[in-house]
C-alpha positions in Angstrom: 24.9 6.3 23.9 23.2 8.7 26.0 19.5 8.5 25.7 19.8 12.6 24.5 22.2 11.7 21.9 20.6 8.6 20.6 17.1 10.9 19.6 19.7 13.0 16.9 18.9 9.8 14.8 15.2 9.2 15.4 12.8 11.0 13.0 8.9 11.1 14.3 6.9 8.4 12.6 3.9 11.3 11.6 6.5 13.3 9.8 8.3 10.4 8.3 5.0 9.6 6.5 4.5 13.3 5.6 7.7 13.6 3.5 7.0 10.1 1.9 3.5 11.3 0.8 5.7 14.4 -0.7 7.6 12.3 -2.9 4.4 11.1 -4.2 3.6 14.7 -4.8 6.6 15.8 -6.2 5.5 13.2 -9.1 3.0 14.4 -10.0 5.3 17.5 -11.5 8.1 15.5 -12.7 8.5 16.4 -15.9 9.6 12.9 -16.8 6.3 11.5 -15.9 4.0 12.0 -18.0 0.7 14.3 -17.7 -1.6 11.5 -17.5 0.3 9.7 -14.8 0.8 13.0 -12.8 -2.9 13.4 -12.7 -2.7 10.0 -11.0 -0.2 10.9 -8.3 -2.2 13.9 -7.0 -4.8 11.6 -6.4 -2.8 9.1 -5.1 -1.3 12.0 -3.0 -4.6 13.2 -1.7 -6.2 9.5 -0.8 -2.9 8.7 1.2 -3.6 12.3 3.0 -7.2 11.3 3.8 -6.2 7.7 5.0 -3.7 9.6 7.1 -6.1 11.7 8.9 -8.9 9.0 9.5 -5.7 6.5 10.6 -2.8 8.3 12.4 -4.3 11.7 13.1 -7.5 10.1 14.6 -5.2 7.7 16.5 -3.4 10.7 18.0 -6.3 13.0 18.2 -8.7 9.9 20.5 -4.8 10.1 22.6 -5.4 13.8 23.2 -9.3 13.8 24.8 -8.4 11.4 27.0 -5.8 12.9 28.6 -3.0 11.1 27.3 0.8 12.5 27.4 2.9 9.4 27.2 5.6 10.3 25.0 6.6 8.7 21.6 9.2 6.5 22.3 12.0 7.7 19.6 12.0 11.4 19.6 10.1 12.1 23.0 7.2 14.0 21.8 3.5 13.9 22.8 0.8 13.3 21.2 -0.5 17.0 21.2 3.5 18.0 20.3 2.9 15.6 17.3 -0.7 17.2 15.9 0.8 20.6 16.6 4.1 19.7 14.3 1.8 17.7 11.7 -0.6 20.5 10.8 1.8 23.1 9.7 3.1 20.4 7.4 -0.3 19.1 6.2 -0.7 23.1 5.4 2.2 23.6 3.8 1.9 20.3 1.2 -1.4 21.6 0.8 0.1 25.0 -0.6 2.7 22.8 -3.0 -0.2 21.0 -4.4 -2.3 23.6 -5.2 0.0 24.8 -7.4 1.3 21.5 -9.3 -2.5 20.6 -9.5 -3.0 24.6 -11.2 -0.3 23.3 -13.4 -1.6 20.4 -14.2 -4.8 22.1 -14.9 -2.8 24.4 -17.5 -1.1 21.1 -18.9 -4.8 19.2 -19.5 -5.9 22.6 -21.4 -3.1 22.8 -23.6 -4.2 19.4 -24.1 -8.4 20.7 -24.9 -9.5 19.7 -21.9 -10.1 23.2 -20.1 -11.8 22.9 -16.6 -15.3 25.4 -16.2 -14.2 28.8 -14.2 -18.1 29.3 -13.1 -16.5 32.4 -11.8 -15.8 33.8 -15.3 -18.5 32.1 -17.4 -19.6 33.7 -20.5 -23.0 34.5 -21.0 -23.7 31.4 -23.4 -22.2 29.2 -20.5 -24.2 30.8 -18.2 -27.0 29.5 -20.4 -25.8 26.2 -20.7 -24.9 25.6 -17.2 -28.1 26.8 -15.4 -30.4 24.8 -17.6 -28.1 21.7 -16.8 -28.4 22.2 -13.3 -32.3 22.7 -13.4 -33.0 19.8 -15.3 -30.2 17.6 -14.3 -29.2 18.3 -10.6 -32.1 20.5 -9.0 -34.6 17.6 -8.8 -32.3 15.5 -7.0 -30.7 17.6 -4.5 -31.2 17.5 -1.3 -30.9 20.8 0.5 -31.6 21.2 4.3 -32.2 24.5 6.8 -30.3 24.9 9.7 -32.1 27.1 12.4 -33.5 27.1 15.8 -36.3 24.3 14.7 -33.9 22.1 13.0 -30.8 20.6 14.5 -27.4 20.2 12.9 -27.2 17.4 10.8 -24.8 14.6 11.3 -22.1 15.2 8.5 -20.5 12.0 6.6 -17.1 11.4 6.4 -14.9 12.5 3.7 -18.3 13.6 1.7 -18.6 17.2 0.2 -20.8 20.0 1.1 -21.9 23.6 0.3 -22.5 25.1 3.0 -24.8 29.0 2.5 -25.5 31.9 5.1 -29.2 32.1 4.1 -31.4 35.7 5.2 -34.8 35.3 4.1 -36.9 38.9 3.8 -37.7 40.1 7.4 -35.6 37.8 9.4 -33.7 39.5 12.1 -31.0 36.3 12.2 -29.3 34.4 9.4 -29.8 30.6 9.1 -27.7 28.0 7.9 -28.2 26.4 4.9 -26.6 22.6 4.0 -26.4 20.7 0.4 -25.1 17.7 0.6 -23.5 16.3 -2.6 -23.7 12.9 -2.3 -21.0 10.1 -3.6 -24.0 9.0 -5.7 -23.1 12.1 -7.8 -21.1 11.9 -10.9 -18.6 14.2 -10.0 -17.3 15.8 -13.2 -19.3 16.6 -16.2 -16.9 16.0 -19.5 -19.0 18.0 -22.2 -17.8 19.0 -26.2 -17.4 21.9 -26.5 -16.2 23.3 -30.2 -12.6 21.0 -31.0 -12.6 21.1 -27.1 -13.9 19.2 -24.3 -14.8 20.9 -21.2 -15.1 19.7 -17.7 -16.8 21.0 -14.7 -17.0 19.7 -10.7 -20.5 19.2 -10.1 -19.9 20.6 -6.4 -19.3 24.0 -7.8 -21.7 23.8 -10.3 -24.0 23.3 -7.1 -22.2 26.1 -5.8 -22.7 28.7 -8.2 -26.4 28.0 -8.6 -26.8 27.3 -5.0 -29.3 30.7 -4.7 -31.9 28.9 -6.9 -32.0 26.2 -4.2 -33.2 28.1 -1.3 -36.7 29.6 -2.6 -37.1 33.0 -0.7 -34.1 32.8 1.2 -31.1 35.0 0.1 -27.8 33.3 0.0 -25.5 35.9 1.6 -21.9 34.0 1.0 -21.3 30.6 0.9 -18.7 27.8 0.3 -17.4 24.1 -0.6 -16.2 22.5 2.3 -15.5 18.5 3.6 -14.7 16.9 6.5 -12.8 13.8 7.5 -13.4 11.4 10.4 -11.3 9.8 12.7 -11.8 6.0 11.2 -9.2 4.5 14.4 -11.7 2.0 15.6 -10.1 -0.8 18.0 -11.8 -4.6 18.1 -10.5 -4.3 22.0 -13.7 -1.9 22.4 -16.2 -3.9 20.4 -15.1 -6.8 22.2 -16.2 -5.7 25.5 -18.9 -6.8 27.0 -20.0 -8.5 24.2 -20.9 -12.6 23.9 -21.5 -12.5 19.9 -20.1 -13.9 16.8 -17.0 -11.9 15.6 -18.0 -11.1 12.8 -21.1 -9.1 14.3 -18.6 -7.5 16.3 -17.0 -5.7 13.2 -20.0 -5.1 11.2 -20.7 -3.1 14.4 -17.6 -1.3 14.2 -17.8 -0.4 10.7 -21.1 1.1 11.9 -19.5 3.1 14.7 -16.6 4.0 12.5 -19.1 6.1 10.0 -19.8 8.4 13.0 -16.5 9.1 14.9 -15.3 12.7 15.5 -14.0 14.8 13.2 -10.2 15.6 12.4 -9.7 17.7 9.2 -12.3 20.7 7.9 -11.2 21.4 4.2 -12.8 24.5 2.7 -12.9 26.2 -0.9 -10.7 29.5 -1.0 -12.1 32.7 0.5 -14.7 30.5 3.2 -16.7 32.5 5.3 -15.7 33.4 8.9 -19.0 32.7 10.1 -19.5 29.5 8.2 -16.0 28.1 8.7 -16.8 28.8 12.8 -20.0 27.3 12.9 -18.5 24.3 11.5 -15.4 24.1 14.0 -18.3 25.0 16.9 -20.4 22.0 15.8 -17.8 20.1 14.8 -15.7 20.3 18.0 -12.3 21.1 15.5 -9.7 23.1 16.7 -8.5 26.0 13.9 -5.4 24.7 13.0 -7.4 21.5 11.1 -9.0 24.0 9.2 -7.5 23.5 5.4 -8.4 26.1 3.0 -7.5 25.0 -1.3 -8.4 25.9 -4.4 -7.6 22.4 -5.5 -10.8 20.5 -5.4 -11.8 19.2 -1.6 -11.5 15.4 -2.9 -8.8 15.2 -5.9 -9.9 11.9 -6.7 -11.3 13.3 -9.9 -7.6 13.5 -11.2 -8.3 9.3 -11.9 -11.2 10.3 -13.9 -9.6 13.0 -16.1 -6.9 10.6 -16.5 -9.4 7.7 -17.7 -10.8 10.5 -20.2 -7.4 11.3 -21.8 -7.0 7.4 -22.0 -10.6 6.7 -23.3 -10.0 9.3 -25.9 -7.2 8.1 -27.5 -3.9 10.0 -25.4 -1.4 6.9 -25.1 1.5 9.1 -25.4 0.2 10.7 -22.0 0.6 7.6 -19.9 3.5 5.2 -19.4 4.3 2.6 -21.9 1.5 -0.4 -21.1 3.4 -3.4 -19.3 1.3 -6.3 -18.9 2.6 -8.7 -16.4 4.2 -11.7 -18.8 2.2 -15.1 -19.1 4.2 -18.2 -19.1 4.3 -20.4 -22.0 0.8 -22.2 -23.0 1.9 -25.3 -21.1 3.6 -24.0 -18.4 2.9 -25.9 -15.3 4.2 -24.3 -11.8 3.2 -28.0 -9.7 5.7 -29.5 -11.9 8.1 -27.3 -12.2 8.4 -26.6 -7.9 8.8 -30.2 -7.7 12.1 -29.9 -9.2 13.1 -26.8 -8.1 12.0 -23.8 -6.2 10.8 -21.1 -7.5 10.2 -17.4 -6.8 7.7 -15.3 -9.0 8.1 -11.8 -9.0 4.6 -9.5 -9.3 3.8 -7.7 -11.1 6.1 -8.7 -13.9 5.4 -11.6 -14.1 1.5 -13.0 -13.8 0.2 -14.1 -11.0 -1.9 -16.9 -13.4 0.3 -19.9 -12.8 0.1 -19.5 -9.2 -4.0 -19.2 -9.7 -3.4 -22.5 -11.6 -1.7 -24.3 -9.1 -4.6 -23.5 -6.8 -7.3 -24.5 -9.3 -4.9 -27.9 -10.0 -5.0 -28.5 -6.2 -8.4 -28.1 -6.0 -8.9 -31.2 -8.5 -6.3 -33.3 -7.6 -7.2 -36.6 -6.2 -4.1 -36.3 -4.3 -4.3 -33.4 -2.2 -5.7 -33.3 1.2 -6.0 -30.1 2.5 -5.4 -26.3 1.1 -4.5 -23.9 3.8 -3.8 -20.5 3.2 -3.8 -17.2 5.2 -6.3 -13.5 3.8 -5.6 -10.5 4.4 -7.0 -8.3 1.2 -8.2 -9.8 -1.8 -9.3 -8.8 -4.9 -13.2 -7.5 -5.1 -14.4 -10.3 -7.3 -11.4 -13.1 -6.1 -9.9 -16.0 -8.0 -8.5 -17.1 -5.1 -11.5 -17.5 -3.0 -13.2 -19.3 -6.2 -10.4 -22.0 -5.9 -10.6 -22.4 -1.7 -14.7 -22.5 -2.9 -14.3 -25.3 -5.4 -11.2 -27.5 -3.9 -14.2 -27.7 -0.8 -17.0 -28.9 -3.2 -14.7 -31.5 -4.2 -13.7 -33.1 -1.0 -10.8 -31.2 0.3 -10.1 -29.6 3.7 -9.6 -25.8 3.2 -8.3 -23.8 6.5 -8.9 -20.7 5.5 -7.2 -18.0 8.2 -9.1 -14.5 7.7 -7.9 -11.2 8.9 -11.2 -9.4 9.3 -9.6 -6.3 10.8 -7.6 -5.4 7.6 -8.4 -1.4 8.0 -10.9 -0.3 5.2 -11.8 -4.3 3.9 -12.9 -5.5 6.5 -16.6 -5.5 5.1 -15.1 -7.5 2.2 -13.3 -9.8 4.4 -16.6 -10.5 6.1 -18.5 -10.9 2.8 -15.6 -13.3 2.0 -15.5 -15.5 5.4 -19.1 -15.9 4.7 -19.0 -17.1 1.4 -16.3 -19.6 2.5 -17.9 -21.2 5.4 -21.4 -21.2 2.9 -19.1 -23.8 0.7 -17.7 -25.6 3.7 -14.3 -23.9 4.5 -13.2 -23.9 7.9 -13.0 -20.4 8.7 -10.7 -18.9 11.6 -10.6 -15.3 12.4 -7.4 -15.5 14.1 -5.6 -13.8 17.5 -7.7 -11.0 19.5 -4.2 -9.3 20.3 -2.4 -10.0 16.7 -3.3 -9.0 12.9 -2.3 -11.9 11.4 -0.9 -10.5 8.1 1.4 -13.5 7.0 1.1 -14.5 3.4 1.0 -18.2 3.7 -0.4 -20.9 1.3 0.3 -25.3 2.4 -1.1 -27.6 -0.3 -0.7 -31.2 1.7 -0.9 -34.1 -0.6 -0.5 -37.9 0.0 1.4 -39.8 -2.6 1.5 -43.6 -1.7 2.4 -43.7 2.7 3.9 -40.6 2.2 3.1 -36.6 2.9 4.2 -33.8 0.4 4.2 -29.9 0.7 3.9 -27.5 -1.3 4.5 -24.5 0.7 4.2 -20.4 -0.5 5.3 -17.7 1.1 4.7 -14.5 0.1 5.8 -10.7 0.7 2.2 -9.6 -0.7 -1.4 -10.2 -0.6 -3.5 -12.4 -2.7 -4.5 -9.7 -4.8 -5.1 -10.1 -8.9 -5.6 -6.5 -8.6 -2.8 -5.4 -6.5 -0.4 -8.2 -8.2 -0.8 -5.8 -11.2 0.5 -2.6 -9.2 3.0 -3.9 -6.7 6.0 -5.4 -6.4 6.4 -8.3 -4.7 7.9 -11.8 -4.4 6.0 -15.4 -4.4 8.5 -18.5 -2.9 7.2 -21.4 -3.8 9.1 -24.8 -2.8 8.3 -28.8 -2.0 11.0 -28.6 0.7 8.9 -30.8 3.2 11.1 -29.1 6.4 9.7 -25.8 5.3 6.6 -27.5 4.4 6.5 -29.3 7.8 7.8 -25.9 9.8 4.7 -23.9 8.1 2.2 -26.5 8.8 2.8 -26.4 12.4 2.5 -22.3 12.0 -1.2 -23.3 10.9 -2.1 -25.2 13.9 -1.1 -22.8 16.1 -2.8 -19.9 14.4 -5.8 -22.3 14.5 -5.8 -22.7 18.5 -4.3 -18.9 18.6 -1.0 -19.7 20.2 1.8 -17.9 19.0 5.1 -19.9 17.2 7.8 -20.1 19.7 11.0 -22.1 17.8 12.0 -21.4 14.3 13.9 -23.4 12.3 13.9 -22.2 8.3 11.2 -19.7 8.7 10.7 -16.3 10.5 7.6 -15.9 12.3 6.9 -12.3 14.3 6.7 -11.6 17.2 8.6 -14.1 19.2 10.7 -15.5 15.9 11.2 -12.4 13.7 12.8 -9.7 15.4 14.9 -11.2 17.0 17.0 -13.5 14.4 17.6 -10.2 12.4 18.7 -8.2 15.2 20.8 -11.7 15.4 22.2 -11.8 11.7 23.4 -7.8 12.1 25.1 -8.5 15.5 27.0 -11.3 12.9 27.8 -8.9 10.8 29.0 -6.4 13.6 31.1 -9.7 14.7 32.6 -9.9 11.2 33.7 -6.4 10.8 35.6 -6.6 14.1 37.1 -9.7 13.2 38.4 -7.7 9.7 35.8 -9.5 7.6 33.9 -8.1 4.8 30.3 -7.2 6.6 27.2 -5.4 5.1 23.5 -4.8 6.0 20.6 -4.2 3.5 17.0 -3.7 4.2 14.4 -3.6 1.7 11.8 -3.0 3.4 8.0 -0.1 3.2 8.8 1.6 6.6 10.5 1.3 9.4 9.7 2.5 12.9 11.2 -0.1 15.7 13.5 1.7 18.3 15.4 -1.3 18.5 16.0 -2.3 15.7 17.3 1.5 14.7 19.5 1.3 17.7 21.1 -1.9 16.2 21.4 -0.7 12.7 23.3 2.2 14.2 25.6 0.3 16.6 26.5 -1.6 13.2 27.1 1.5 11.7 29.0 2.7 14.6 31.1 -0.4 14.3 32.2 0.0 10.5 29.4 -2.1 8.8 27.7 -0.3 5.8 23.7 -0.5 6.0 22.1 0.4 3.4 19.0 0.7 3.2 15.5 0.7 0.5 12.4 2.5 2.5 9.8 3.3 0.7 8.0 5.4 3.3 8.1 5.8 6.8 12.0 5.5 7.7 12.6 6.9 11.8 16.4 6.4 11.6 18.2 9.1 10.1 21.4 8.6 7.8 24.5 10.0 7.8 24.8 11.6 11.1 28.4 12.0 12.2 29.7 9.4 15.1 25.7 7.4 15.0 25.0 6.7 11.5 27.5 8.2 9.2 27.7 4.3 7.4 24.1 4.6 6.5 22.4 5.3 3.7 18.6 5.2 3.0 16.9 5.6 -0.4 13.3 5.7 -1.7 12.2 4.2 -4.3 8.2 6.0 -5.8 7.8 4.9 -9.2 5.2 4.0 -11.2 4.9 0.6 -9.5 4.6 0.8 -5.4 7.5 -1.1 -3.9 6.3 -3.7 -1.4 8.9 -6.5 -1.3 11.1 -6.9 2.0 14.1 -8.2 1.8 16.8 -8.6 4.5 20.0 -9.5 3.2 23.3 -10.1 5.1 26.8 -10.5 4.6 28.1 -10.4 0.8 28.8 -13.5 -2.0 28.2 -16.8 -2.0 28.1 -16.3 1.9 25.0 -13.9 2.2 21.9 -14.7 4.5 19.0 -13.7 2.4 15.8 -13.3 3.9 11.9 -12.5 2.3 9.1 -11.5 4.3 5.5 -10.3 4.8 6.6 -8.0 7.5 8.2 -4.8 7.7 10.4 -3.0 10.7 7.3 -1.1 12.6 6.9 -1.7 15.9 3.2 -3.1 15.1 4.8 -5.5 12.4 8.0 -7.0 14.7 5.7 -6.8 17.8 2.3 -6.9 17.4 1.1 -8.9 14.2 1.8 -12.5 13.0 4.3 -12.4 10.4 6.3 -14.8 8.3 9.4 -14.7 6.4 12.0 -17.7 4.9 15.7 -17.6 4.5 16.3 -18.5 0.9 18.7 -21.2 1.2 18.9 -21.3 -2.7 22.5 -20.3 -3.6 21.0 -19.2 -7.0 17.8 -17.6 -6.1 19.6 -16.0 -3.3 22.2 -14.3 -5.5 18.9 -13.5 -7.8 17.8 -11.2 -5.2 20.9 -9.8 -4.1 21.5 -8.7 -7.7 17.9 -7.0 -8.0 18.9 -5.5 -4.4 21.8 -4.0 -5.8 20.4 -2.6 -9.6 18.0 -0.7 -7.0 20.6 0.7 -5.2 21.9 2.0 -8.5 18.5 3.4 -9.6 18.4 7.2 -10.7 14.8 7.4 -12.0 12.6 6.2 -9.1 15.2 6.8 -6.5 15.6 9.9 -3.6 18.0 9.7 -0.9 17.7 10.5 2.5 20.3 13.7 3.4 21.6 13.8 7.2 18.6 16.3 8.3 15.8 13.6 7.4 14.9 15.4 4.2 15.4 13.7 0.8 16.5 14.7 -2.8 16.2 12.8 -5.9 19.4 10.9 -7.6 21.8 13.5 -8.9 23.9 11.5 -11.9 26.0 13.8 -14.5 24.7 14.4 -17.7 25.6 11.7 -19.6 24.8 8.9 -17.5 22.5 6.9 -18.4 19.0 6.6 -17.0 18.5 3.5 -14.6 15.3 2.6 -13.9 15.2 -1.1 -11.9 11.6 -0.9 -12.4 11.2 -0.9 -16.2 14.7 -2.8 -16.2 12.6 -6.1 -14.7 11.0 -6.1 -17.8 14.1 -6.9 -19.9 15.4 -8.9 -17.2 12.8 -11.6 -16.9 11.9 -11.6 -20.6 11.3 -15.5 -21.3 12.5 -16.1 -17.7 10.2 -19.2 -16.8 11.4 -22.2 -15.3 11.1 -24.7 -18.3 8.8 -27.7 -17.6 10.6 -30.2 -16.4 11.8 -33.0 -19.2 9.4 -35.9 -19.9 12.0 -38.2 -21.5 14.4 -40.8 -19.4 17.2 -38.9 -17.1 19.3 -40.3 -19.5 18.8 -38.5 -22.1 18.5 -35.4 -20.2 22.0 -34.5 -19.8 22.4 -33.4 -23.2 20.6 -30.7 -22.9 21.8 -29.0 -19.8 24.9 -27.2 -21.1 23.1 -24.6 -23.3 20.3 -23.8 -20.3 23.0 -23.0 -18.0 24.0 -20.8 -20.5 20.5 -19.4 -20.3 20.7 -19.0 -16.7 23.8 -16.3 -17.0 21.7 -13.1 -17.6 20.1 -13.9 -13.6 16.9 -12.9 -14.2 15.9 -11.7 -10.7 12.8 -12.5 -9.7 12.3 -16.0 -11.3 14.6 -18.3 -10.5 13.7 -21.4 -8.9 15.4 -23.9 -7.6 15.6 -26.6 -5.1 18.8 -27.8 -2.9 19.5 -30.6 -4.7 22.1 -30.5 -7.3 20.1 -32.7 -10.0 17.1 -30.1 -9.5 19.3 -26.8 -10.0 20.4 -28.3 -13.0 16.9 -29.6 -14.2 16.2 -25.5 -14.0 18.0 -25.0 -16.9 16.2 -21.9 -19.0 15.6 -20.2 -16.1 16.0 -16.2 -16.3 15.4 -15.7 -12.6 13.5 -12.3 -11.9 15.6 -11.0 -9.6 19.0 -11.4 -10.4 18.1 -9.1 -13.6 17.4 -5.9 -11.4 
């Protein structure tokens, strides 16, 4: 293909993200979710937004001042062609969400929960509200003057403002006045009111009062307004010219980062010309990332009028709760993955017996070393408190921390240092690659002999997270696996990158490449009159080359489809390049984060998990890891949960041949499928049973009815080893993914 006719399939990784973060949107005025959980979606909406501007834009924005016009590699454009094409989006979104969030607004009232118009109060509000803000808010503001004697004040990122044209009796020239409300502020004031409840955003309440701040000075016009910094830092800059512990090196950065240039101005509706300039002048902002709303500047307050609904008794406002299920009392995951592997499935299932295993390890006179790669963990960890007390008691603990996971890293630092304190070895990894594996080796010696217990993981260790995403935990004794993986931890120790693979998948120089290998198999097949198919499960997806392959296999007959959650750069259908393509996206009320690479169809499929996705920075420029699940079972698990996704009509949009995407159309009497809520069902009871304490003789009686257990494939949960004796010994298990 002809370099010209190759970009009609390659969408612009900024824009890519933008539609994705309107599919969030668009749920939060989906009438099938309910109120309480479209409250939660602006929000979510919004805080993706901000991350976006500090991340991307500031990325492309630093490009911009220095000169830069080297071209995106997909769709040619440069990096000024990419803000100029971004901001009419950002504006436009901006314009959708006002309105759902007015909506939503109208929804909460109907509801009695009416938001304060301190544009319309009545004269007992009036009241109410101005003795609030004197004896409440006055005596802690912080209000500041702006004039020839006082400089402009450095402004924090992503903090609100109200910003006043002041004119004090006899001045010839206006001044400037600044309050800052700080994120110390509770935010919005829930008061009773009658059989209602009122709410009001202290920032406007600060507003509206905001001429009883000022003393003599008149407040001529004034307005909300917040900015939001580029956050983009590099550790290739910190690193220079430095000779200092690492970890000094980022708290630095995190210092710098507070102060970086500006990328986004949001104002209130109706801002003043001179104030909105004065800001772009000081600022250094260009007009088009200027972002006028009547929603409020930071929406995160939709998470605190959904907590009120909750708190006050709403259930029928938020989805059905779904607790991830607890095995039984005395189920034991060390025993059970010595006889077979196993695959947990967050977050329907809990991530406890995993937390177990850890703890077990930790105590076990048998274990020498715990090993284990951190990326983001939970504030207040479980995990860390397991690599804290399995060193107390004697055992080596490698612990491999990422400090440059964006927006934790001060966590991850609080967390290295807490580990070293209790005697951890602590490695901070590759200066040229985030090391973003999820990797877990529990080495034991039994007699002469070494044993593995090896986990690998397409999420973080997160108790929070494991609650919110979906994600798969393989968990197996197989000592090449376990062998292959501890040789991945000694050369992450001495930062030298994993050349050969055998079982496992290890990016950059072991990832990429066997994929692009398993599709060109499947392009082979087709030719050869085989059956062939491709699918991906994966969050984004970004590598050129990898786009270029999926479409030769298109090209040559093979059908790819494809699960991308967000950012997908390939576009389907397009006649003669990708017209045996399809791409859905699944936003529900869980956030898909699973990758799975699956190849081929039957008993023949390659089946593959992994930590990474297909960006460029993931296949090129990170240390990941995946496994091929050699496990006929747990292998047809997940290419039945692969498949109940592709039938989804709740969650699910599909891409349409322009790059735009439309939800599931299914006639009227279909019936609903939702894979998410589905996993529920599926895995009900779905543990591995413990293994049998009695003789192997008297064992074989009772296999017959737990295969018959095992029919229903649960889809996430089946484990099992290679052995025949061990498959069997699974017996009652409902694997998790199979039931998708």
């Amino acid at each position: 293909m002809e370099q010209s006719h190759k970009r009609e399939i390659f969408i612009n990784r900024e824009l890519s993200w933008l539609e994705f973060n309107r599919r969030v949107l668009d749920l939060a005025k989906d009438k099938t979710v309910p109120v309480g959980e479209q409250l939660k979606f602006a929000a979510i909406y919004a805080s993706n937004l901000d991350e976006f501007f500090m991340v991307r834009v500031g990325s492309l924005y630093d490009r911009t001042l220095v000169g830069g016009n080297e071209k995106e590699n997909k769709t040619g454009m440069t990096p000024e062609q990419q803000l100029a094409a971004i901001m009419p989006k950002v504006a436009e979104l901006q314009q959708r969400c006002d309105k759902i969030v007015a909506k939503l607004y109208n929804a909460v009232g109907a509801l009695g929960y009416r938001k304060v118009d301190f544009s319309h109060l009545s004269k007992e509000g009036e009241h109410f509200w101005r003795r609030y803000f004197t004896q409440e808010l006055f005596p802690i503001l912080s209000p500041q003057i702006i004039d020839r004697r006082h400089p402009f004040p450095f402004l924090r990122n992503n903090e609100i403002y109200i910003g006043a044209i002041l004119k004090g009796k006899g001045d010839t020239q206006a001044s400037f006045g600044l309050i800052p409300i700080s994120n110390q502020f509770q935010r919005i004031l829930f008061v009773p009111s009658g059989e209602q409840t009122v709410f009001a955003l202290v920032e406007e309440l600060v507003e509206h009062f905001s001429g009883m701040v000022f003393g003599k000075n008149t407040v001529q016009s004034r307005c909300i307004f917040r900015i939001t910094r580029n956050a983009d830092i590099t550790v290739d800059e910190g690193m220079f010219d430095h000779d200092v512990d690492y970890r000094e090196i980022m708290s630095d950065l995190l210092k710098k980062r507070r102060k970086l240039a500006a990328v986004r101005l949001q104002v209130s509706p109706r801002a003043p010309a001179q104030i909105v300039s004065l800001l772009l002048d000081k600022l250094v902002l260009p007009q088009r990332q200027v972002f006028e709303q009547s929603t409020p500047l930071d929406l995160s307050i939709g998470f605190k009028i959904a907590a009120r609904l909750a708190q006050d008794g709403h259930p029928e406002l938020f989805y059905p709760v779904k607790r991830p299920m607890l095995p039984p009392a005395k189920f034991d995951l060390t025993r059970v993955v010595e006889k077979q592997d196993v695959l947990l499935s967050y977050p329907y299932q809990s991530m406890r017996p995993f937390l177990r295993m850890l703890n077990d390890a930790a105590q076990d006179p048998q274990v020498l070393s715990i090993k284990m790669t951190l990326y983001r963990m939970a504030h207040e960890s479980k995990i860390v408190e397991a690599l804290v007390s399995a060193a107390e008691n004697g055992k080596e603990v490698v612990a491999i921390v990422e400090l440059r996971a964006r927006f934790d890293e001060q966590h991850n630092i609080d967390f290295s240092k807490q580990l070293e304190e209790a005697g951890c070895t602590v490695i901070y990894g590759f200066d040229a690659y985030k090391i973003h594996s999820k990797l877990t080796l529990i080495t034991k010696k039994k007699g002469n002999q070494l044993h593995y217990i090896a986990q690998i993981g397409t999420g973080n260790y997160n108790e929070k997270t494991s609650e919110q995403y979906t994600d798969l935990s393989f968990i197996t004794t197989d000592f090449a696996i376990g062998s292959e993986l501890a040789s991945v931890f000694n050369n992450l120790a001495i930062e030298r990158l994993t050349e050969h693979a055998g079982r496992l998948l290890v990016a950059p120089l072991c990832f990429k490449s066997i994929l692009m290998r398993e599709m060109d198999a499947e392009i082979e097949a087709k030719r050869m009159g085989k059956d062939a198919r491709i699918i991906l499960k994966c969050n984004s997806i970004s590598d050129k080359e990898i786009i270029e392959k999926i479409s030769e296999a298109s090209c040559a007959g093979v059908p790819v489809q494809m699960i991308v959650r967000g950012i997908c750069c390939i576009k389907a259908g397009v006649p003669g390049l990708t017209e045996n393509v399809t791409v859905r996206s699944i936003v529900g009320r869980y956030l898909e984060h699973e990758r799975v690479y699956a190849f081929g169809s039957g008993q023949d499929a390659r089946v593959y998990i992994a930590s990474g996705d297909f960006l460029t920075r993931n296949t090129e420029r990170r240390v990941e890891v995946g496994v091929r699940i050699h496990d006929k079972r747990i292998a047809g698990e997940l290419l039945e949960m692969l498949d109940f996704q592709l039938r989804d009509t709740v969650n699910a949009r599909e891409m349409q041949p322009d790059g735009s995407y439309q939800k599931v159309k299914t006639a009227p009497d279909a019936p609903r499928v939702d894979c998410q809520l589905e996993m529920y069902e599926r895995l009900a009871d779905a543990w591995p049973e413990l293994p049998d304490e009695k003789p192997a003789a008297q064992k074989i009686p009772r296999r017959a009815p737990a295969a018959k257990r095992r029919t229903p494939t649960a889809p996430q949960r089946g484990r099992r080893r290679k052995n025949v004796s061990a498959l069997h010994a699974l017996n009652g298990l409902k694997s998790l993914f199979g039931k998708r």
